[in-house]
KOLLO-900190 format. One record per atom (N, C-alpha, C): y, x, z; residue in one letter. Coordinates in steps of 0.001 Angstrom, whole numbers, plus 524288, in hexadecimal, padded with zeros to 5 digits. Example, Ala and Ser with C-alpha at 12.3 -4.5 7.8 and 13.67 -1.06 7.14 Angstrom:
<pts>
7E9C68338681E78A 7EE6C8300C81E78A 7F31C8339081E78A 7F7368323281BA8S 7FBDC8356681BE4S 8001E8326481EBES 
</pts>
This chain:
<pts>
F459CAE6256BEA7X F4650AEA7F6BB22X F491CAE88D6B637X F4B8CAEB396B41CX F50E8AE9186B11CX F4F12AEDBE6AC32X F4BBDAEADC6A616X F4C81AED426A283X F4D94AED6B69D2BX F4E50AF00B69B15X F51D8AF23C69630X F4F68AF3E869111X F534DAF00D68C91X F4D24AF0886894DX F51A3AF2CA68499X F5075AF50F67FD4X F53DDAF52D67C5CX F5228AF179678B5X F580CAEE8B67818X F56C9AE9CF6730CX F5B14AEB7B66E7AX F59BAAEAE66692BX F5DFEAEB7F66673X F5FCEAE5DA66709X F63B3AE4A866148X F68DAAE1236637FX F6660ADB6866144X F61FBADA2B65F80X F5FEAAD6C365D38X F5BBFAD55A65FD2X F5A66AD81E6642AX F561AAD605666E6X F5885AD288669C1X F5A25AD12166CB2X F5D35ACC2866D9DX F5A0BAC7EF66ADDX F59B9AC7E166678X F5693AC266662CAX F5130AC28B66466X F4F55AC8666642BX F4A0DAC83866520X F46DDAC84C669D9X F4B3FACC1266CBEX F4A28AC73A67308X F498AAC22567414X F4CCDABECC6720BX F4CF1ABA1567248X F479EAB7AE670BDX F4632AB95A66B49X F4209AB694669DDX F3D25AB81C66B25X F3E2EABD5E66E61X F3808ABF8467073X F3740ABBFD675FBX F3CCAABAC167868X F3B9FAB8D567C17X F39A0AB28267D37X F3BDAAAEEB678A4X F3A71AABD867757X F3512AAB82676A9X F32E7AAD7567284X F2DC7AAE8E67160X F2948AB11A6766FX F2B30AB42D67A4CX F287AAB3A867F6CX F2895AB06968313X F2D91AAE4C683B2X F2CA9AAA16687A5X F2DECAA4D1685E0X F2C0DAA3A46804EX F2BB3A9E6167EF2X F3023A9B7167BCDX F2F37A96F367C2BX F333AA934B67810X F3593A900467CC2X F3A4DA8F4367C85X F3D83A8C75681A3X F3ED7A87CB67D67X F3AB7A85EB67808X F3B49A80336769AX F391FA7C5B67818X F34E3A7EA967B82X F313EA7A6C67E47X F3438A793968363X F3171A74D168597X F3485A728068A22X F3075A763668EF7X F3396A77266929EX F300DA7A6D69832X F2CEAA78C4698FEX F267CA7A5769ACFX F2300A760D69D10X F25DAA798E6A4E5X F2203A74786A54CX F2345A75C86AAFDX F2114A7AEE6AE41X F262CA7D386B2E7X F247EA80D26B352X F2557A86F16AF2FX F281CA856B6AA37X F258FA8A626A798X F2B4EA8D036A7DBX F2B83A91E86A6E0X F2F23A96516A831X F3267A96256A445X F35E9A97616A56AX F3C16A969C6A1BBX F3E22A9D686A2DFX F4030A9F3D69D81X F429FAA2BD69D18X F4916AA3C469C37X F4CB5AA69A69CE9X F525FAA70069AFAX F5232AACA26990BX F533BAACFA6955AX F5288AB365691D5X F589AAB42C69199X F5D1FAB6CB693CDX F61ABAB7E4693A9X F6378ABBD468FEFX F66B0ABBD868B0EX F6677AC2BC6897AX F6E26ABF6068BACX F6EE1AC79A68EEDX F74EEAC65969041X F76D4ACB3568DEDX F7B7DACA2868D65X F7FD4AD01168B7CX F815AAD02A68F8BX F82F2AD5986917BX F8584AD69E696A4X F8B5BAD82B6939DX F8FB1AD83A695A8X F9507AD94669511X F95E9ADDE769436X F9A50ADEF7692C4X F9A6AAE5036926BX F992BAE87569716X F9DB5AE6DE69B5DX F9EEBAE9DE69F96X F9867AE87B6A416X F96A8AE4606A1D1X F9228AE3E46A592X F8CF2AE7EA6A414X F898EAE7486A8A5X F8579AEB966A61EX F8018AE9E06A98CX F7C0FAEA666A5F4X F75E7AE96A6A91EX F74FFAE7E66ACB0X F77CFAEC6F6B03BX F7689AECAB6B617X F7A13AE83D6B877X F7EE1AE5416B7FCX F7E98AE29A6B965X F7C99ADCFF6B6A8X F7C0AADC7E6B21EX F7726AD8AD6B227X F7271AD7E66B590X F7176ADB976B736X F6BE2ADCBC6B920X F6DCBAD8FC6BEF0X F7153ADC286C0F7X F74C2ADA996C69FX F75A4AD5BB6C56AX F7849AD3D36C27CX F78AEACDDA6C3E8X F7569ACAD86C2CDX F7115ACB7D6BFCEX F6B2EAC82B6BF1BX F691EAC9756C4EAX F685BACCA86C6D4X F6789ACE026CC58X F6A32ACA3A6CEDBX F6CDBAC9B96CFDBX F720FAC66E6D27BX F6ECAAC00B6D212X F706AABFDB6CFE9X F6DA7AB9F06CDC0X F69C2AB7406CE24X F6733ABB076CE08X F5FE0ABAC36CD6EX F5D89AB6C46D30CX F60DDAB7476D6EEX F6044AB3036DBEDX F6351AADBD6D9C3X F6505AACDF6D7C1X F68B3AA8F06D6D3X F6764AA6496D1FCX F63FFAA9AE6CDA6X F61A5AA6F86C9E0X F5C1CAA5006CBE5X F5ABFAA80D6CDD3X F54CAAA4F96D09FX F558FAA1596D2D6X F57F9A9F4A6D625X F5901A9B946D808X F5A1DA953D6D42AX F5A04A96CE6D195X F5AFCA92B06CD43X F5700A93AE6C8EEX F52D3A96DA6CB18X F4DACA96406C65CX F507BA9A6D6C139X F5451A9EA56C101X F5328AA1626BC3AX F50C4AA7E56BF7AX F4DB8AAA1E6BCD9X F4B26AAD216BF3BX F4D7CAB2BD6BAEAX F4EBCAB6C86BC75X F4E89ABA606B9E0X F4946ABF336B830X F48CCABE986B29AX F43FAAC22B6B233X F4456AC66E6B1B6X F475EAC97F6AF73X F4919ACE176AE61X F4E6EACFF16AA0AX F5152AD1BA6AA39X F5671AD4A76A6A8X F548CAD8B56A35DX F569EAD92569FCBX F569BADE5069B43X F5B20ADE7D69A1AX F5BF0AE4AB6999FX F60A4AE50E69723X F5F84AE5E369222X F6254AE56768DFDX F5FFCAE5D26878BX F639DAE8DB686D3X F625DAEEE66832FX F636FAF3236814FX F618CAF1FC679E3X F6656AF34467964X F6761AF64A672D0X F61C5AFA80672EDX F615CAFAB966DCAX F5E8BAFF0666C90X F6107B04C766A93X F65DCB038466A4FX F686CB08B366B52X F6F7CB06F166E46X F6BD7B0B03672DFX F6FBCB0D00675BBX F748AB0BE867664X F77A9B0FA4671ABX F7D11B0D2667296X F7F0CB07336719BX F7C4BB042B67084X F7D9AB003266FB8X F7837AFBBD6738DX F7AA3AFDB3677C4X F77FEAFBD867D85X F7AA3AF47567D46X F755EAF01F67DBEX F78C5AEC8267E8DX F7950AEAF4685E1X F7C9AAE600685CEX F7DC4AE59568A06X F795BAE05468B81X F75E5AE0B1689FFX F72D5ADBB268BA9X F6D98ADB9068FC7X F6C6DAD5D4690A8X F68A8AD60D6945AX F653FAD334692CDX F6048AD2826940FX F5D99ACCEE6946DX F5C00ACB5869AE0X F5B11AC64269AE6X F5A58AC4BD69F7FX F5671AC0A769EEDX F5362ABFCC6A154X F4E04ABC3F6A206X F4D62ABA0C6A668X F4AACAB4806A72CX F4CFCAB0D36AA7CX F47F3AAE2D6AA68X F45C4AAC8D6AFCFX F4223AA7136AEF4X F4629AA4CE6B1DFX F43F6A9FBF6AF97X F47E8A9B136B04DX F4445A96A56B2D2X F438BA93236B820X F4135A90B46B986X F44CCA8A556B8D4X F4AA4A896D6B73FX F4A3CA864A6B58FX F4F3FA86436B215X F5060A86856ACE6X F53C1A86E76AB10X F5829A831F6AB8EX F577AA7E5E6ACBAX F5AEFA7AEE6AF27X F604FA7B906B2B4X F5C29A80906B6ACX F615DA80E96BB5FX F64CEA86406B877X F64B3A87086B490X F687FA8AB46B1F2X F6F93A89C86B344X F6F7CA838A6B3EAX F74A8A83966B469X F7518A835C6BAB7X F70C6A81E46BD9AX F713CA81D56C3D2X F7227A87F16C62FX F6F7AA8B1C6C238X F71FCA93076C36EX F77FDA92D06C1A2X F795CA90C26BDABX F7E24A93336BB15X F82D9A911B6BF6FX F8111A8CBD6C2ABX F84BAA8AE46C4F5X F857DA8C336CB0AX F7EA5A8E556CD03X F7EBCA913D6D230X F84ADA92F56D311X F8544A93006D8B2X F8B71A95276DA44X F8847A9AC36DAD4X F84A3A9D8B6DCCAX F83B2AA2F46DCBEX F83B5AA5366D642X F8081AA2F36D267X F7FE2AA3946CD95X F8774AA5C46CB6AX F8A11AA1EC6CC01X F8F90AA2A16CB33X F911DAA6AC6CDF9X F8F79AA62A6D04BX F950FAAC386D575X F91A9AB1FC6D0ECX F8D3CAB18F6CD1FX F8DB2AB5166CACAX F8E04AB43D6C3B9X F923DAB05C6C41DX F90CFAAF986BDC1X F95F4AB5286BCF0X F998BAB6546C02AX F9D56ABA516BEF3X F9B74ABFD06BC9DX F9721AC0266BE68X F9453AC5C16BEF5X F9279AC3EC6B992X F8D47AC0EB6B89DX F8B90ABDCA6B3DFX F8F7DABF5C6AF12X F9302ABDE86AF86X F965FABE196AB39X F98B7AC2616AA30X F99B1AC5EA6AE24X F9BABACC146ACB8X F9671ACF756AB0CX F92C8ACE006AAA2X F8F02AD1056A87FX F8C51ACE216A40DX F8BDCAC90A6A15CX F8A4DAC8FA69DE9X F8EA4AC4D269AB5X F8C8FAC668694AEX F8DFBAC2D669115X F8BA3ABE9169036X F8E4AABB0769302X F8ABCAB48969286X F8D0CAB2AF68D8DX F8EECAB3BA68A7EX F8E45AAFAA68638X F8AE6AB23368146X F8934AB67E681BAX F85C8AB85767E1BX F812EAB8DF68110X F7FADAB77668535X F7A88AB64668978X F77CEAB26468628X F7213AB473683DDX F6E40AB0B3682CBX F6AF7AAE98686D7X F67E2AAAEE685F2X F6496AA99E689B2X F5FA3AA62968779X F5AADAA6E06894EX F577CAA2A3685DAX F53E0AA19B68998X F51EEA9D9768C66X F4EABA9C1068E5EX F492BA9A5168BCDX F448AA9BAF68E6FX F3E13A9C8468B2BX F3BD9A9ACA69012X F3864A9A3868D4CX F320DA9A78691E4X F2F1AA9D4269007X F2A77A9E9669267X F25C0AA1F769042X F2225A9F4568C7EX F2014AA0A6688DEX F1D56A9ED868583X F1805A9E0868776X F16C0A97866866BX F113FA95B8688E8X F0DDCA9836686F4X 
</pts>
C-alpha cells in the first residue's frame, strides 16, 4: 500500500531528524546482527510521475533483495497546498549489509535498469541517511 502524507517545504529537515531520533544514532559502530536502515528523500523529474516510481521500485525489489537491501515502504510527500504539489518521494530500506552497496550498483540486472532509474528521479539532489533503531 503506497501512502501520502502532506509535508510543507521544510519538513524535509524535520523528517530527517525525527527519523534519526527513532531509529537511532548511526555514530556508534553496529553490534552484531543489528538492523541497518537507508531513509531515501528523491525528487522525481518533471516528465516523471509516482506511479512510475512505484513501478520501478517494484521492478527492483527482486534484485535488491538479493543483495540484502529490503524495501519497507514509499511515500509520496505532498505540499500543503495544492497548487504547489511537490514532486517527491521517500523511500525506506532495511539494509542487511551495507557493504554490498557497491556489489547492487554493479549487478548486470541492477544496470539493465539504471535507464529507467534515471528518467524518473533526480539523483543529484537525492538524500540519503542510513540509522539503526534506537537501543
Amino acid at each position: 500500500m503506497k501512502k501520502t502524507y502532506n509535508l510543507k517545504p521544510h519538513a524535509r529537515i524535520l523528517f530527517a531528524a525525527f527519523t534519526l531520533i527513532l531509529f537511532g544514532s548511526t555514530s556508534r559502530a553496529l553490534a552484531e546482527n543489528e538492523t541497518l536502515f537507508m531513509i531515501e528523500v528523491l525528487d522525481l523529474k518533471e516528465d516523471a510521475s509516482i506511479e512510475k516510481a512505484w513501478n520501478y521500485f517494484d521492478t527492483i525489489q527482486a534484485i535488491t533483495a538479493s543483495h540484502g537491501f529490503f524495501p519497507i515502504d514509499s511515500y509520496r510527500v505532498k505540499s500543503s497546498k495544492p497548487e504547489s504539489d511537490t514532486k517527491r518521494m521517500i523511500a525506506v530500506w532495511k539494509i542487511e549489509d551495507k557493504s554490498k552497496f557497491s556489489d547492487l550498483m554493479n549487478d548486470p540486472l541492477y544496470k539493465v535498469n539504471i535507464p529507467t532509474r534515471d528518467s524518473i528521479f533526480n539523483l543529484e539532489t537525492r538524500q540519503m541517511w542510513f540509522s539503526t533503531r534506537r537501543p
